[in-house]
C-alpha positions as CSV (number, residue, x, y, z in Angstrom):
1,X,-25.2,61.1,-19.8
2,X,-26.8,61.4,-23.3
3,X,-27.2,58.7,-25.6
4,X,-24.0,57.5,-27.3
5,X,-24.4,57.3,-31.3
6,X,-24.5,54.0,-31.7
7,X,-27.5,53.7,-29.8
8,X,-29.3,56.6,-31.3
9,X,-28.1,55.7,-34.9
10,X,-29.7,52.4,-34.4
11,X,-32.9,53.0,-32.8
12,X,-33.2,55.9,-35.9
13,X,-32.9,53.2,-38.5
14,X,-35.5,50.7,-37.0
15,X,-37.9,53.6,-36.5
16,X,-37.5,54.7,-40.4
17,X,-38.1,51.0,-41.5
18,X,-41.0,50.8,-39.2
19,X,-42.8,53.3,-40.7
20,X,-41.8,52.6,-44.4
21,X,-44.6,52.5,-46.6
22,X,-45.5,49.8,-48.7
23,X,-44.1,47.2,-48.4
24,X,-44.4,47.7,-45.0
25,X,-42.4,45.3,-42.8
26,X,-44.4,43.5,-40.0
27,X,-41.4,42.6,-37.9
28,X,-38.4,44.9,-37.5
29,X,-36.2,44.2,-34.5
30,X,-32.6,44.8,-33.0
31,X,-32.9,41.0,-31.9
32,X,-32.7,38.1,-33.8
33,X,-34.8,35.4,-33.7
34,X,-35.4,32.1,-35.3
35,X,-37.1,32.7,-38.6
36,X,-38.3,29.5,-38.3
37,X,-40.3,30.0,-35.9
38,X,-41.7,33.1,-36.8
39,X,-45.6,33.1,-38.0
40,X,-46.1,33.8,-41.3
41,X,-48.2,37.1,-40.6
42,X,-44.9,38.4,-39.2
43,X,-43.5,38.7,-42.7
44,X,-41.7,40.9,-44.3
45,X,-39.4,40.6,-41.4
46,X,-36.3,42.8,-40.5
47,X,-33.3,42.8,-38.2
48,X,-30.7,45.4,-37.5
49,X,-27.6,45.2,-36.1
50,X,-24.2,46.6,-36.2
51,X,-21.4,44.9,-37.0
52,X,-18.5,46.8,-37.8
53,X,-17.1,49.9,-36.3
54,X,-14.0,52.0,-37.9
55,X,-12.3,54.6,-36.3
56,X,-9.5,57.2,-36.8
57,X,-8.2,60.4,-34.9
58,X,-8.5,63.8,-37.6
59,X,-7.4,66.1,-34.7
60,X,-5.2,66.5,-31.9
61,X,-5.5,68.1,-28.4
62,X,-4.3,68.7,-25.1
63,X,-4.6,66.0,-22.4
64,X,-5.9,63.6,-25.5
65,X,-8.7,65.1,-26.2
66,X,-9.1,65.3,-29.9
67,X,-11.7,64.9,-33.1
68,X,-12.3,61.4,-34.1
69,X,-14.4,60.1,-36.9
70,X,-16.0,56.7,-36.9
71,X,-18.4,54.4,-39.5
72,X,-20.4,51.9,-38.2
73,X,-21.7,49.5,-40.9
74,X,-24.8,47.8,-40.1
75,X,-26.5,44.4,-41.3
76,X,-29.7,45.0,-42.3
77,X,-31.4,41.1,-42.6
78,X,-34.7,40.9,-44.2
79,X,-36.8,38.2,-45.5
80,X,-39.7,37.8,-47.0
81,X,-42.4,34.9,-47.2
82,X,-44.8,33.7,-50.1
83,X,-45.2,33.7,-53.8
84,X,-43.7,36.0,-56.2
85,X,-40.3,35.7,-54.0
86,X,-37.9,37.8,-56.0
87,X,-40.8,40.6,-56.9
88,X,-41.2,41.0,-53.3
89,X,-37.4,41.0,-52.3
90,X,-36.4,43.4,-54.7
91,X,-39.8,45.5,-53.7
92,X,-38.7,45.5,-50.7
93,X,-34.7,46.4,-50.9
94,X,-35.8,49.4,-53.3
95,X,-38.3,50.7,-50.4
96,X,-35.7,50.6,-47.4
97,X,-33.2,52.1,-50.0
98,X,-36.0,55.0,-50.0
99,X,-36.4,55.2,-46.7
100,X,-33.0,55.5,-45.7
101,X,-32.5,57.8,-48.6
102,X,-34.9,60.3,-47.2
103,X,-32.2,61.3,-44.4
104,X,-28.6,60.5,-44.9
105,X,-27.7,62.5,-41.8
106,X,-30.4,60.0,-39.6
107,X,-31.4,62.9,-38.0
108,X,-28.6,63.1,-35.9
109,X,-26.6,65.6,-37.6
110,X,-26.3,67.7,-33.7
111,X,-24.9,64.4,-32.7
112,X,-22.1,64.0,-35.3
113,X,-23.6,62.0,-38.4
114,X,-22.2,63.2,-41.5
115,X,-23.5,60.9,-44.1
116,X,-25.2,56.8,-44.1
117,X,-25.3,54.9,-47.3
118,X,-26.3,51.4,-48.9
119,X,-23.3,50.1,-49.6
120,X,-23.5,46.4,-50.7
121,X,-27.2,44.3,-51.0
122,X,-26.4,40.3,-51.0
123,X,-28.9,38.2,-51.9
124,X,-28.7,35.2,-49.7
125,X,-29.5,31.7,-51.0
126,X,-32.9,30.5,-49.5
127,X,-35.9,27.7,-50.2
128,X,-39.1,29.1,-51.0
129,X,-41.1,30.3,-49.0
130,X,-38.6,32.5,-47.9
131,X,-36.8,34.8,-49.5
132,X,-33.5,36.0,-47.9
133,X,-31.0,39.8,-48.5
134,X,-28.7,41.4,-46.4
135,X,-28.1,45.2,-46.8
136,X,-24.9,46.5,-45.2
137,X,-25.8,50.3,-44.6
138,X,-22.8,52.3,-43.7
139,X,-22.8,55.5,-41.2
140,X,-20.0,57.8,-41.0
141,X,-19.9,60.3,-37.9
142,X,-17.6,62.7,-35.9
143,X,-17.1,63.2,-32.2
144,X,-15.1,65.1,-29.8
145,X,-13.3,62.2,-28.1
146,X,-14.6,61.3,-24.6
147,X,-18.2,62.0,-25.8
148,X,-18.8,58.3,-27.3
């Protein structure tokens, strides 16, 4: 059974932010963890997850097979550690927006992805010597029903 697009869509984005240039994150993982407890060579430090999932029916056929499209939003958490704090956030929001930029299909366009986008950065309030955002990166996509 192949892949469903969840799955592919999310191991895509951690692999483009794992080989981002600089800043380069350390840490980039589908599993959170307690940031407290993290050393601080593991910094800049990502995690990806999805959170929410739309979906809507754009054709009809027989026996209920149809067309559906979907969009998965994902949280994107990073934080940073140091000095400079904002210089290094904002360093680092403009280089994932690059990197996820350079392929708005993910790569996946055989498997259904029609377009991913940034679509809200919140800066989350944090003591130094971290330094907090979450990115919500939406992915829009189309399946034949049955085949997610």
């Amino acid at each position: 059974m192949a892949q469903n697009i969840r799955q592919q869509v999310a191991e895509n984005i951690v692999q483009v932010l794992k080989d981002m240039n600089d800043p380069r994150p350390v840490f980039v993982s589908r599993e959170p963890v307690v940031i407290q407890e993290m050393a601080i060579t593991q910094f800049p430090a990502i995690f990806v997850q999805p959170t929410i999932e739309d979906r809507e029916t754009i054709t009809m056929g027989n026996s209920g097979a149809g067309r559906r499209m979907g969009r998965i939003e994902y949280s994107i958490r990073a934080y940073v550690r140091g000095v400079e704090l904002d210089r290094q956030r904002n360093d680092l929001i403009e280089a994932i927006e690059e990197a996820l930029d350079s392929d708005r299909y993910r790569e996946l366009i055989s498997s259904g992805v029609t377009d991913s986008q940034i679509i809200r950065v919140e800066i989350i309030d944090r003591q130094p010597p971290l330094a907090e955002f979450l990115i919500t990166y939406a992915v829009t996509y189309n399946y034949l029903r049955g085949s997610v």
